[in-house]
TORRO-335574 format. One record per residue (C-alpha): x, y, z; residue in three letters. Coordinates in steps of 0.001 Angstrom, whole numbers, plus 500000, padded with zeros to 6 digits. Layout:
{rec {X; Y; Z}; ALA}
...
! end
This chain:
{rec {358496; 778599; 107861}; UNK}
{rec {358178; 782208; 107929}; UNK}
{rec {355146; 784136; 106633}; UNK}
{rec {355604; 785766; 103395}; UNK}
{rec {354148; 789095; 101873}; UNK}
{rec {353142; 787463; 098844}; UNK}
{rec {350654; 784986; 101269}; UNK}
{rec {348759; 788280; 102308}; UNK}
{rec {348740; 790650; 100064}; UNK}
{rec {345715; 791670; 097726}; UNK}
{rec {347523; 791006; 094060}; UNK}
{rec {344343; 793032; 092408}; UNK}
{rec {345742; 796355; 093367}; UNK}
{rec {343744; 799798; 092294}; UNK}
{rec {346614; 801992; 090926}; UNK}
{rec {345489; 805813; 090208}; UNK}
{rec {346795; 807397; 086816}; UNK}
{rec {348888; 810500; 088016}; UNK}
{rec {347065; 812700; 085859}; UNK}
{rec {343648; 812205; 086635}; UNK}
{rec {341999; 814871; 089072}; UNK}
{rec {341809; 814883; 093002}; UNK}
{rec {337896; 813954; 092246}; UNK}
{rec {338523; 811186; 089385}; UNK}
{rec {340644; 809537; 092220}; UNK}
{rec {338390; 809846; 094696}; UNK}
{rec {335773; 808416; 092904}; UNK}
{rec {338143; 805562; 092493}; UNK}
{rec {338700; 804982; 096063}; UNK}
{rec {334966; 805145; 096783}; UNK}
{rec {333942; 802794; 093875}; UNK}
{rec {336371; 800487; 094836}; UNK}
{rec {335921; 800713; 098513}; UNK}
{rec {339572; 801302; 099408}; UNK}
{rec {341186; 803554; 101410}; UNK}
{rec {344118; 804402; 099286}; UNK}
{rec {346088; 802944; 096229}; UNK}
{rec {349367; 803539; 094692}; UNK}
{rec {349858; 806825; 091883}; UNK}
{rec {351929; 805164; 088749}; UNK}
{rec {353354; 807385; 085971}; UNK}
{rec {352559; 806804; 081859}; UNK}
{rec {354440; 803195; 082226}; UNK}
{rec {353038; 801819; 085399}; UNK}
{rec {355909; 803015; 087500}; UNK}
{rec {354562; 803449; 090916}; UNK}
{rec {355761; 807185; 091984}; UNK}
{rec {353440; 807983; 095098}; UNK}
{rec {350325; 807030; 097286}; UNK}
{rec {347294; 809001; 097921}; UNK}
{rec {345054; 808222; 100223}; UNK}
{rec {341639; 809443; 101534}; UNK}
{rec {342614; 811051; 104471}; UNK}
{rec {344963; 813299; 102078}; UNK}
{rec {341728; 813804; 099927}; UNK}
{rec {340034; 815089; 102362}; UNK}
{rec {342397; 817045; 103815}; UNK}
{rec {343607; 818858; 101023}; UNK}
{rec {339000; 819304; 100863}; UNK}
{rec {339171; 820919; 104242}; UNK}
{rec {342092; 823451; 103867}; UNK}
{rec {340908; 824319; 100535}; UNK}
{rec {337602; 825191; 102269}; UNK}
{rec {339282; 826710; 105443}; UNK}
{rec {340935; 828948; 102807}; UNK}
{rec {337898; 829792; 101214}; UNK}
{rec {335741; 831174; 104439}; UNK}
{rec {339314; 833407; 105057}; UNK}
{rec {338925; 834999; 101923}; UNK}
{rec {335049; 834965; 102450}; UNK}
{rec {335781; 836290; 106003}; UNK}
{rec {338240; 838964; 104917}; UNK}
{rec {336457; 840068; 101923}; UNK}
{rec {333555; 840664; 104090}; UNK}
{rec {335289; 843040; 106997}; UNK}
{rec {336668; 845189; 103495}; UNK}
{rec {340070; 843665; 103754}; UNK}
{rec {339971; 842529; 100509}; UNK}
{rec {337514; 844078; 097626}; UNK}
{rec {334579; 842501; 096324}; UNK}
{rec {333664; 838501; 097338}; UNK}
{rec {336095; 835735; 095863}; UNK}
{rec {335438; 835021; 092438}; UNK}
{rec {336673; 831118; 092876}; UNK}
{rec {335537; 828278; 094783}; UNK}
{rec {338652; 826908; 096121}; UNK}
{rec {336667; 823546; 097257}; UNK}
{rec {336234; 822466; 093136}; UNK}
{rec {339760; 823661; 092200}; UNK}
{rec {341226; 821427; 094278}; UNK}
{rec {338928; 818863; 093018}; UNK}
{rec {340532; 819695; 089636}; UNK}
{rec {344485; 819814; 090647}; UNK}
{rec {345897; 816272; 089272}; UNK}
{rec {346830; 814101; 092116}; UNK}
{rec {350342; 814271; 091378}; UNK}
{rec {350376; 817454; 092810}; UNK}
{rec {348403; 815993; 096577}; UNK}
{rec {350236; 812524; 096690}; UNK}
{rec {352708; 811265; 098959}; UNK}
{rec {355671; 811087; 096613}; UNK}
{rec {357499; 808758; 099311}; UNK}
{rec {357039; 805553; 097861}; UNK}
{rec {357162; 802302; 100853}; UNK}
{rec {357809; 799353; 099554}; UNK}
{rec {358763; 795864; 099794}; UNK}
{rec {359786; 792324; 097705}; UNK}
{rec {356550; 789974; 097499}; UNK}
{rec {359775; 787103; 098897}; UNK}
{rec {360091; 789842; 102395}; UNK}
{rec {358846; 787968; 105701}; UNK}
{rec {355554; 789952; 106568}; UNK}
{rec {357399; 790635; 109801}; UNK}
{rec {359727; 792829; 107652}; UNK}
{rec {356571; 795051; 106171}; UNK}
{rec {355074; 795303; 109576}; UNK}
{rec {357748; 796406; 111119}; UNK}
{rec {358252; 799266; 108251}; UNK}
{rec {354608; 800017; 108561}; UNK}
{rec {355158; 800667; 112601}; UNK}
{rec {358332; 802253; 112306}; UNK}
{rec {356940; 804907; 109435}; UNK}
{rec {353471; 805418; 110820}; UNK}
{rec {351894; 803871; 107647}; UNK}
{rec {348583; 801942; 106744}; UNK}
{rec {349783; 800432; 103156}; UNK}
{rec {352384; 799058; 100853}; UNK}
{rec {353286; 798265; 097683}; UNK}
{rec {354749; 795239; 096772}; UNK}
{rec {357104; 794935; 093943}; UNK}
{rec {358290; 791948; 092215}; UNK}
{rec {361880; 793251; 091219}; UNK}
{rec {360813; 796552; 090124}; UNK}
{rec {357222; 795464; 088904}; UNK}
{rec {354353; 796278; 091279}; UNK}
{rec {352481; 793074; 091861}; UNK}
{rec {350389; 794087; 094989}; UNK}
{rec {349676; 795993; 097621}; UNK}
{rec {350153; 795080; 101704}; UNK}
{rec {347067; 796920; 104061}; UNK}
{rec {347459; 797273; 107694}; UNK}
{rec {343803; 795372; 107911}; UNK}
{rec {345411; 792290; 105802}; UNK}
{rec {348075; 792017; 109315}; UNK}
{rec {345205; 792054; 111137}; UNK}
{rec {343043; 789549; 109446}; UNK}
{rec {345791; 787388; 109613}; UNK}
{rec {345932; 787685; 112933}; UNK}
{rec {342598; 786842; 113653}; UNK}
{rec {342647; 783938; 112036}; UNK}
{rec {346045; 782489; 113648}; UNK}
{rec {348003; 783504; 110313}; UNK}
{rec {350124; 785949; 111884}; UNK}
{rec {351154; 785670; 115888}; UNK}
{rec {352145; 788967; 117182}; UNK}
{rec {355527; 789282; 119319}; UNK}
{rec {355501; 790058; 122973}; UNK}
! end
């Protein structure tokens, strides 16, 4: 009998309203101590993924930005110092706007050798698992590796 995505996946998934800010969901992530979670629209659609390493680096271009306005203002390129701290605007944008609108997915019924090979094959760390078109959970890289630590899961040669 084959391993199943609905035996490993966390069914209490963290989804992020696609209008709150770039720092509402990041205070999500933190107080929930993932390291991403599905974007849904008004009905509960899922329509995207945001992660923190996209927090953080839409953080550090918004600050890289900053310091060349700083910068340029400063040699007279540009008059008078930048009125706007681009670090807390971004904090503001909605994280529609930052998500990754590609949405990976698979059936809770899929083998789990199915979602890992998606996960290898598109270089990702998560996905959502749909019941039909319901999302019912969410599949981690760490949960394939759990399992295989504890003899779940045997990885092919």
């Amino acid at each position: 009998m084959s391993l199943l995505v609905k035996d490993l996946m966390a069914a209490d998934v963290l989804c992020i309203p696609s209008t709150s800010t770039v720092a509402e969901a990041t205070q999500l992530l933190r107080e929930h101590g993932v390291n991403g979670a599905p974007v849904v629209d008004a009905t509960g659609k899922p329509i995207g993924v945001v992660s923190r390493t996209d927090l953080l680096s839409g953080c550090v271009q918004a600050e890289v930005e900053r310091q060349r306005v700083y910068y340029r203002s400063a040699s007279g390129e540009l008059p008078g110092a930048p009125t706007n701290d681009l670090v807390p605007a971004f904090g503001q944008q909605r994280v529609s706007e930052i998500m990754m609108s590609l949405v990976f997915s698979v059936q809770k019924d899929d083998p789990v050798r199915k979602a890992a090979e998606l996960m290898a094959i598109e270089g990702i760390h998560r996905l959502i698992v749909l019941d039909g078109t319901r999302l019912v959970g969410i599949l981690s890289a760490s949960d394939l590796v759990q399992a295989v630590a504890k003899g779940l899961l045997v990885p092919s040669a």
